[in-house]
N, C-alpha and C positions, 0 to 999 in steps of 0.2 A: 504494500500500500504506500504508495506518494508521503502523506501525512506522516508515515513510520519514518520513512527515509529523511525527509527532510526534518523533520525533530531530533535525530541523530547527527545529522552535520550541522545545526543552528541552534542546539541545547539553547534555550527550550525551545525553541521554536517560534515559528511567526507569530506575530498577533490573531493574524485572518489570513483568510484566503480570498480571492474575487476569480470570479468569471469573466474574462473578454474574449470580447474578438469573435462571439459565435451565437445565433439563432438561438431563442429557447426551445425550438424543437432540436435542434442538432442535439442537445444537455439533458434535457427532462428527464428521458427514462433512465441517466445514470443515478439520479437523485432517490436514493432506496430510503423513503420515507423511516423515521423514527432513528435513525444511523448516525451515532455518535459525531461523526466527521460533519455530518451538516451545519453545525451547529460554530462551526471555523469560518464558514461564508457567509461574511460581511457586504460582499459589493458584486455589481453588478453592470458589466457595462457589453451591453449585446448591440450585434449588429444588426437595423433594419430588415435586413434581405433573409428569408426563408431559402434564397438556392447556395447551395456548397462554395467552398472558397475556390474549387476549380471552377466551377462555372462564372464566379463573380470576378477571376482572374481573366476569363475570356470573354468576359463581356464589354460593350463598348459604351453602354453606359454603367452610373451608377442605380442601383436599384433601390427607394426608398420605403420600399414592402408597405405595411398598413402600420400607419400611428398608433391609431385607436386599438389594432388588435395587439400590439406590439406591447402598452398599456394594460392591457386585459392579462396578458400572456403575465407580465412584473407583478403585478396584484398576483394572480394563483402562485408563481413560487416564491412569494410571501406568506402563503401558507404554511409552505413546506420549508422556506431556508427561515425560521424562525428569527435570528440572529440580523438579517439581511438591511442594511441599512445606509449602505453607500449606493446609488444609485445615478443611472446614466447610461448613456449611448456612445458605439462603437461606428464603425462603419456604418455609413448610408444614414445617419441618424441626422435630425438638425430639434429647432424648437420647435415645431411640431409633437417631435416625438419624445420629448422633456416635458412639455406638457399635458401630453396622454397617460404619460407614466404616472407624473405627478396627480391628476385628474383621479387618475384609476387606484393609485396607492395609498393618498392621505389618506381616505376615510380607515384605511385598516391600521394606519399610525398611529390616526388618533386614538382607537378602540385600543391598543394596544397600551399606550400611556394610560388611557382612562384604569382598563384593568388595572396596571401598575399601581397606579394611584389609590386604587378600592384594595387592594392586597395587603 
């Protein structure tokens, strides 16, 4: 496991971990809900475009995929990355899609501090 190895060579180890540079579909199904390691990723910086990085290398433009689903997509694996709180866009991304995110995420931020606060 990545996480073992790199806690070996950086005692203790990182603070976090982040995702770039890729689709939430390209990542999702590695994400084995309830798995200690989820719990290291902090940030999130995906790239608009749903097709592969060889396709986006042979493409002659850029692809800015969908905002709003791109939003939707950050909201569900705040679900699941518990911890997940740097957020933002990679490739193909502009305000648009900082906006959708944001749009799509506060309200589980806020629930989130609220719980906090009632605990």
């Amino acid at each position: 496991m990545i996480s073992v190895e790199v806690d070996a060579i950086t005692n203790p180890g990182p603070a976090y971990y982040m995702i770039n540079c890729a689709h939430p579909t390209h990542f999702v199904d590695t994400l084995t809900p309830g798995a200690p390691w989820l719990e290291r990723i902090r940030g999130l910086r995906a790239n608009a475009s749903t097709k592969s990085h060889a396709e986006l290398d042979e493409a002659d433009t850029l692809d800015d995929g969908n905002p709003e689903e791109l939003g939707s997509q950050y909201r569900q694996l705040k679900q699941v990355l518990s911890q997940l709180n740097v957020l933002g866009g990679c490739c193909g991304t502009d305000e648009r899609h900082v906006e959708a995110i944001c749009q799509a995420c506060l309200p589980v931020f806020w629930s989130h501090l609220a719980t906090a606060r009632l605990a």
